[in-house]
C-alpha positions in Angstrom: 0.0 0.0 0.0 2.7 2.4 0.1 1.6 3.8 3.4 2.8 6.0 7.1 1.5 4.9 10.3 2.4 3.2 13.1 4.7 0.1 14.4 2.5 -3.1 14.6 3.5 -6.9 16.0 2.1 -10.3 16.2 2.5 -11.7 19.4 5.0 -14.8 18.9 3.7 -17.8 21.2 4.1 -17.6 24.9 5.3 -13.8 24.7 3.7 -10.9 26.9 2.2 -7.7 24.6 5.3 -6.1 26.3 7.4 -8.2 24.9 5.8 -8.1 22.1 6.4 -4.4 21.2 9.5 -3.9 22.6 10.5 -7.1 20.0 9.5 -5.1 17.3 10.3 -1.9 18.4 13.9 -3.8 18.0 13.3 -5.7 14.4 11.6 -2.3 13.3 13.6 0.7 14.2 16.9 -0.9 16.0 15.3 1.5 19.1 14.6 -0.1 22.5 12.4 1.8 25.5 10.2 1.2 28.2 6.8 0.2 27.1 3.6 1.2 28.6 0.1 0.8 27.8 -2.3 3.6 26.8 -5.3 1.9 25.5 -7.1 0.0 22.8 -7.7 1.2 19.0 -10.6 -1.0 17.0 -10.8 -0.7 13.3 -12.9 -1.6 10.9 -11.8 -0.8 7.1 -13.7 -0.5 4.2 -13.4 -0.3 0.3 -16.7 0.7 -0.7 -19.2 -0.7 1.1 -17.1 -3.8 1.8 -16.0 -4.7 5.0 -12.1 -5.6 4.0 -10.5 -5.5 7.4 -11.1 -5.9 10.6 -8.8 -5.6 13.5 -8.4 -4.5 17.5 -4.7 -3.1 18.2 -2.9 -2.9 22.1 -1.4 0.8 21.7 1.4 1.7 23.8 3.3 4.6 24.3 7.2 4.0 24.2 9.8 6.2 25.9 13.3 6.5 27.1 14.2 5.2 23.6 18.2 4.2 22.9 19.8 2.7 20.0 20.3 3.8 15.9 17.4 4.0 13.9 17.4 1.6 11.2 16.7 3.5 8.1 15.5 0.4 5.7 13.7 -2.8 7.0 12.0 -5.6 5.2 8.9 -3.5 5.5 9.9 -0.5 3.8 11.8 2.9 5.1 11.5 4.0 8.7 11.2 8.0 8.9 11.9 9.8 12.3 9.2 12.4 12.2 7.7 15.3 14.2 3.5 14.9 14.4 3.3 17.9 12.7 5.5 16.7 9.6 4.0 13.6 9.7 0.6 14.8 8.4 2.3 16.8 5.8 3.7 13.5 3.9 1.1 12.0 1.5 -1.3 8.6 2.2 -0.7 8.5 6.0 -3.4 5.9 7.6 -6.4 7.5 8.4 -7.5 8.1 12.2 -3.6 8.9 13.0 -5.5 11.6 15.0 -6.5 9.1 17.3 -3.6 7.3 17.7 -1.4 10.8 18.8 -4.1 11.5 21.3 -3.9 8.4 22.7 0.2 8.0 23.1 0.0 11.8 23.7 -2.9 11.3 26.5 -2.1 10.7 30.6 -5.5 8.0 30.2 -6.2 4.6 29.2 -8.5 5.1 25.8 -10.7 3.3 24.1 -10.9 4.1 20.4 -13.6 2.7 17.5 -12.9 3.5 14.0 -14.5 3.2 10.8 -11.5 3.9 8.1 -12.3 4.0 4.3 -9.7 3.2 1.5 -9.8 3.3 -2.4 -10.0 0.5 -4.6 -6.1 1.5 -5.0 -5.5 0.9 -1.2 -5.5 5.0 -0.6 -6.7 5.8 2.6 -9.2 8.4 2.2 -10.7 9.2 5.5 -11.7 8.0 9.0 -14.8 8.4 10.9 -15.2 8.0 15.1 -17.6 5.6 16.1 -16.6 6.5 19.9 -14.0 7.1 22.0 -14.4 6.2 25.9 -11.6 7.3 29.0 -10.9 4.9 30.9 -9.2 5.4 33.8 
């Protein structure tokens, strides 16, 4: 798809999410931190009318980061960005919004999304079903 947004993992069997994300914070980025959890995100995505995806994601917040960022992975390039230029580069994933709130946020969140993409794979916008504080 040619897209920006954020670092995601599988969890590999018998690993805790924080393992999970500080793993691929590793693979991803060569970065390590300290992990902690700022809420949930649940998408669903749509081309058309068609539901294409659907998916819940752990979000966490990671600071105290070390290491050299790897510049090219597997996945494509890594870019060390401010918010602000992030939403000036071209085909970011929709609802980015919420994700900044969230890591930005002091609460635990709940976020629902609806996100809408081309027949191309373009995101084209996002719409807030709700968005709960938690604690």
């Amino acid at each position: 798809m040619g897209c920006l947004g954020p670092l995601g993992a599988k969890r590999k069997l018998g690993e805790s999410v924080f393992e999970s994300v500080e793993r691929k914070l590793g693979e991803d980025t060569g970065l390590r931190g300290e992990a902690s959890f700022v809420g949930v995100l649940e998408a669903r995505m749509f081309t058309g009318e068609e539901l294409y995806l659907h998916y819940s994601s752990l979000m966490f917040r990671v600071s105290s980061l070390k290491g050299e960022v790897k510049r090219s992975v597997a996945k494509g390039e890594n870019e060390w960005l401010t918010e602000e230029e992030f939403y000036k580069k071209k085909n970011i994933m929709t609802g980015m919004e919420h994700h900044f709130r969230m890591i930005k946020g002091k609460r635990i969140n709940f976020v629902e999304l609806k996100q809408y993409l081309n027949k191309d794979g373009k995101f084209l916008r996002a719409e807030l079903i709700r968005e709960k504080r938690c604690l």
